[in-house]
C-alpha positions in Angstrom: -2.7 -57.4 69.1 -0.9 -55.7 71.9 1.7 -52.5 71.2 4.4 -55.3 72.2 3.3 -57.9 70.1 3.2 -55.6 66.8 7.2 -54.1 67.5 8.4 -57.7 67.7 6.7 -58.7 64.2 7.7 -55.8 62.6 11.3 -56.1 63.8 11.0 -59.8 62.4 9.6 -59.2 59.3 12.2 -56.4 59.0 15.0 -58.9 59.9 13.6 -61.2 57.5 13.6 -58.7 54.4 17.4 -57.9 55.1 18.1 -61.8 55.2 16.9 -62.2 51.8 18.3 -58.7 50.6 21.6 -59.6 51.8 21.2 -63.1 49.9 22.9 -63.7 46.2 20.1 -65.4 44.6 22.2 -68.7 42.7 22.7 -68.4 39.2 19.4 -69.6 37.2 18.8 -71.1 33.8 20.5 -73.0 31.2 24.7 -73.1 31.6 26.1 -71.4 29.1 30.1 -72.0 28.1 33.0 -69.7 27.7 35.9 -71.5 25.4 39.0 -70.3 27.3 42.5 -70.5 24.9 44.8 -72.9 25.9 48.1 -71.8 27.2 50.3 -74.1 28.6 47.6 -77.4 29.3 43.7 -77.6 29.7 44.5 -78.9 33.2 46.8 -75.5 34.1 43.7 -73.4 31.8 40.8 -74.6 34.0 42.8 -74.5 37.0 43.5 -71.0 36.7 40.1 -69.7 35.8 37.8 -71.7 37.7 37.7 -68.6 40.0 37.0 -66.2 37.2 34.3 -68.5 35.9 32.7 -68.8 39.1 32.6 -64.6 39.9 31.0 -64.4 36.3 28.5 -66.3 37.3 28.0 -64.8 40.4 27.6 -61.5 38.8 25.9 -62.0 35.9 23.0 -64.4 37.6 23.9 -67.1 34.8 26.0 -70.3 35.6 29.1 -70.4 33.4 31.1 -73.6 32.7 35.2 -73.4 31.5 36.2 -75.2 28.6 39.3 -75.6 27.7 40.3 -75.4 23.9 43.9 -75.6 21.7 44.1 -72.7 19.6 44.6 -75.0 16.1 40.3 -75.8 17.0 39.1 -72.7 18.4 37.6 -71.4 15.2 35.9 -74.8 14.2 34.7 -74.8 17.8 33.1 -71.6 17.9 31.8 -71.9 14.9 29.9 -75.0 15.9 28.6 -73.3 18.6 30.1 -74.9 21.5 30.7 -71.6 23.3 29.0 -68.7 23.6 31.8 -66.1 25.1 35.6 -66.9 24.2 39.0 -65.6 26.0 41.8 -66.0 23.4 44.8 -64.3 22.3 44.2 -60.9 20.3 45.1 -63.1 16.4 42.3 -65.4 17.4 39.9 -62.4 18.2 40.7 -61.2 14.8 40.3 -64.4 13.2 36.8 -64.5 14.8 35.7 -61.1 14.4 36.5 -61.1 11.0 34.7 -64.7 10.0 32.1 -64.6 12.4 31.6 -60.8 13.6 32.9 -61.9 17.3 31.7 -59.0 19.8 35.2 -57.3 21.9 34.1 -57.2 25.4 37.2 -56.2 27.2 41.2 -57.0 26.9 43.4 -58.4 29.6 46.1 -56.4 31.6 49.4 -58.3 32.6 53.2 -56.9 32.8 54.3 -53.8 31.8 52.6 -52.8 29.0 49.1 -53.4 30.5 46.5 -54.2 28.2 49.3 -54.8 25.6 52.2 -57.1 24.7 55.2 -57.5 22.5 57.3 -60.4 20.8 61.0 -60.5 20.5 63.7 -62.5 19.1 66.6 -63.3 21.7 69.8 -64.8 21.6 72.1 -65.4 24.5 74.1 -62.8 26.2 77.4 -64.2 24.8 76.5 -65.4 21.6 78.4 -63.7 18.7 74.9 -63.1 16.6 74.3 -59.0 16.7 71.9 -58.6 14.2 69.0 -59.7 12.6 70.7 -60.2 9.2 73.2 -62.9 11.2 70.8 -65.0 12.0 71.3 -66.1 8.2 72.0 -69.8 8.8 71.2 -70.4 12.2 68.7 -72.8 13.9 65.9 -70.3 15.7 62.4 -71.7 17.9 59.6 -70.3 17.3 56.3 -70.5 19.5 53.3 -71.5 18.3 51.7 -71.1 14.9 48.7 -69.2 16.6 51.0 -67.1 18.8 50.8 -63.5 18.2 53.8 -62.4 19.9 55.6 -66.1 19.9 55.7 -65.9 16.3 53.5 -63.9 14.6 55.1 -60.8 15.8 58.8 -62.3 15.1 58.0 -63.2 11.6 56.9 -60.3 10.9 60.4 -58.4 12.3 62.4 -61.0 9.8 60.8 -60.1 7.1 60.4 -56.3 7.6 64.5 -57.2 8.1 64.5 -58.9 4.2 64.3 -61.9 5.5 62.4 -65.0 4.7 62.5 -67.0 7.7 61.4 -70.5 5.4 64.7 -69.9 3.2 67.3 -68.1 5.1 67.3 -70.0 8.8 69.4 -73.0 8.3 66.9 -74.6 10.7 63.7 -74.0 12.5 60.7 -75.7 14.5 58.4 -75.6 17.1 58.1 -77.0 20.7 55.7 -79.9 21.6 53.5 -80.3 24.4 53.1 -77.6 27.2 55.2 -74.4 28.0 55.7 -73.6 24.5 57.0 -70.1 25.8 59.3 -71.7 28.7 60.6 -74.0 26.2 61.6 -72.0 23.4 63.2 -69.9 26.1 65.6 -72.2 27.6 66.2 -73.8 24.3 68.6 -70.5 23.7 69.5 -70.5 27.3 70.9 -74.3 26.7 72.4 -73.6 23.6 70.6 -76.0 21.8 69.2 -72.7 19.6 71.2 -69.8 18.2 67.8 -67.5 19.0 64.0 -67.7 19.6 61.0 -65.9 19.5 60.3 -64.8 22.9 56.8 -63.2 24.1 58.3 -60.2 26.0 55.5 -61.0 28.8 57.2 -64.5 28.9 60.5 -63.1 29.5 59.5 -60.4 32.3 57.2 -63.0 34.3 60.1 -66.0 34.2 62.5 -63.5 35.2 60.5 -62.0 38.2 59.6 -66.0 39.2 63.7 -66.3 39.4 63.7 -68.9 36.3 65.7 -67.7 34.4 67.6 -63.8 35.2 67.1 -60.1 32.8 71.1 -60.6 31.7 71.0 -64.1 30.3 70.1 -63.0 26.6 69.9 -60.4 24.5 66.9 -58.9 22.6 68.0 -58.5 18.7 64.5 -56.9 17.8 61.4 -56.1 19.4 57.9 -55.7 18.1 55.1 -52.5 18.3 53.3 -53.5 21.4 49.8 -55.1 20.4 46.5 -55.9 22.7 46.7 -58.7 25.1 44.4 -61.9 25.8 40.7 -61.2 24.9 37.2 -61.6 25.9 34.4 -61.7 23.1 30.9 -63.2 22.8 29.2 -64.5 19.9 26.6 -62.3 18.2 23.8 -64.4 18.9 24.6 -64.0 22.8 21.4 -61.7 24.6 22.7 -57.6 24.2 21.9 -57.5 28.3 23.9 -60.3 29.2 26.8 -59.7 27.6 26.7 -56.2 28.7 26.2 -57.3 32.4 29.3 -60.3 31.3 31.7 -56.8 29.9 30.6 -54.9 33.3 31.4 -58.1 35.9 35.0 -58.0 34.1 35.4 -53.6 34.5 34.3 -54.4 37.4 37.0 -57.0 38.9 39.6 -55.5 41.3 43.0 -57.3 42.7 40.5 -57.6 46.2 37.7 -59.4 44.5 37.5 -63.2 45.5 35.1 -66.1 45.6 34.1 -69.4 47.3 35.8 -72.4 45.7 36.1 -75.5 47.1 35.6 -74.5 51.1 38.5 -71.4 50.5 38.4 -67.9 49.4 40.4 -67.5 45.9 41.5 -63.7 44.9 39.9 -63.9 41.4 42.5 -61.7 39.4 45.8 -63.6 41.2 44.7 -67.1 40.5 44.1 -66.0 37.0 47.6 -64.6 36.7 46.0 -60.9 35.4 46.3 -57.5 36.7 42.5 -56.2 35.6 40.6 -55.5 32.2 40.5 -53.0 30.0 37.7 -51.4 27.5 39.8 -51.7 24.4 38.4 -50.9 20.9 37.9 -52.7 17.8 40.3 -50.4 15.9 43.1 -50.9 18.5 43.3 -54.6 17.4 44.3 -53.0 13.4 48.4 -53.5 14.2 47.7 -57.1 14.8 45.6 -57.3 11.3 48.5 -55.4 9.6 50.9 -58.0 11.3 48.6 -61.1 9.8 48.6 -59.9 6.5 52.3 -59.2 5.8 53.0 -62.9 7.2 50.1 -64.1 5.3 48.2 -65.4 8.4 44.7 -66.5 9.3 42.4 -64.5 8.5 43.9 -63.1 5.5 46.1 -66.0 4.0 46.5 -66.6 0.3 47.3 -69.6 -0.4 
């Protein structure tokens, strides 16, 4: 073979060994599931995370498949095993962690406390209720049950106040359907509440979205701030996958994107969150104090 011959096959078989280098080798064995926490509708859930979903699998070499699921199931869900990695709010982390030693992988950052949240109760910016103690009486909305900072949170600030939301609101219920949280909102707004039970995020994202403006109500009480939405995996998941799952999420940026449907989709914007953050287990012990003075899940006593 000729000095000519032998440059052009090693420049080929040079060109061929950057080809595959350069190539993302397609995610490769069985699918395994990640339960994401309804927020307003499964349709809205899967919607926004299908890009997520589809990074993690790109990143971890694993294909991953969203399911949607209400908060009132997650537990049962999990347990059963239909999902190996959950996203949930942070009471449903402890409700897992606690009942079936859930792993933390990595917390959600949104608004302006990052990584963590608060819930308040609001009334309108005329309405003649100052204080916690005058809400005596009156007709409030909560969110739901399962909310940490649409109810658990507000609870909590009514009774730290000596007051026992089931005996000393002349009236009180919960929303149906989806947007709990936009709901409950312009139910005060409209009048048809004296106050609700706001999530502060709630308030600061309808408010930069031009729904509804900062000087329509007024915040009576506000709670500590507490971690955000979560990602876990169950025990049984491999050590190295869930380590390369916790790095993919570190790891995500505002200018990471993926393929979807013939389009690039920025990963972090069409799930509505800012980044991740390495949280620890013992950050999550304000939301445990909070379930146990309102007697929630996982500490009730019936």
């Amino acid at each position: 073979m000729n000095f000519l011959a032998t440059r052009y096959l090693l420049l080929a078989a040079v060109g061929l060994a950057l080809l595959i280098g350069c190539d993302r080798r397609p995610p490769a064995g069985p699918t395994l599931r990640i339960g994401y926490m309804n927020c307003n509708s499964a349709e809205e859930t899967l919607q926004r995370f299908a890009p997520l979903t589809r990074y993690l699998s790109e990143q971890v070499g694993v294909p991953f498949e969203a399911v949607p699921v209400d908060t009132q199931d997650f537990e049962q869900r999990f347990a059963a095993g239909e999902f190996t990695f959950t996203h949930t709010n942070s009471l449903l982390y402890i409700i897992l962690k606690h009942d079936h030693d859930l792993q933390l992988l990595a917390t959600e950052k949104r608004g302006q406390f990052g990584p963590r949240t608060a819930g308040a109760i609001v009334v309108r910016r005329d309405s003649p209720i100052k204080s916690l103690q005058e809400l005596r009486g009156k007709r409030m909305i909560f969110g739901p049950q399962m909310a940490p900072t649409g109810y658990m949170a507000q609870y909590d600030l009514m009774l730290k106040a000596g007051l026992d939301p089931e005996r000393d609101l002349g009236f009180s219920t919960i929303p149906q359907g989806s947007f709990k949280h936009e709901k409950l909102i312009y139910g005060v707004y409209l009048g048809a509440y004296d106050a609700a039970a706001a999530p502060v995020l709630d308030l600061e994202t309808m408010t930069r979205e031009g729904k509804i403006a900062a000087d329509d109500f007024r915040i009576l009480a506000q709670s500590e701030i507490i971690p955000y939405c979560t990602f876990g995996a169950a025990r049984s998941a491999d050590p190295a996958l869930v380590e390369k799952f916790r790095k993919a999420l570190l790891g995500l940026t505002p200018e990471t994107t993926v393929e979807i449907g013939g389009e690039r989709r920025k990963v972090l914007g069409s799930a509505w969150v800012d980044g991740f953050e390495p949280l620890q287990d013992r950050d999550y012990d304000p939301v445990r104090a909070m379930a146990k003075r309102t007697n929630m899940p996982p500490y009730q006593v019936y």
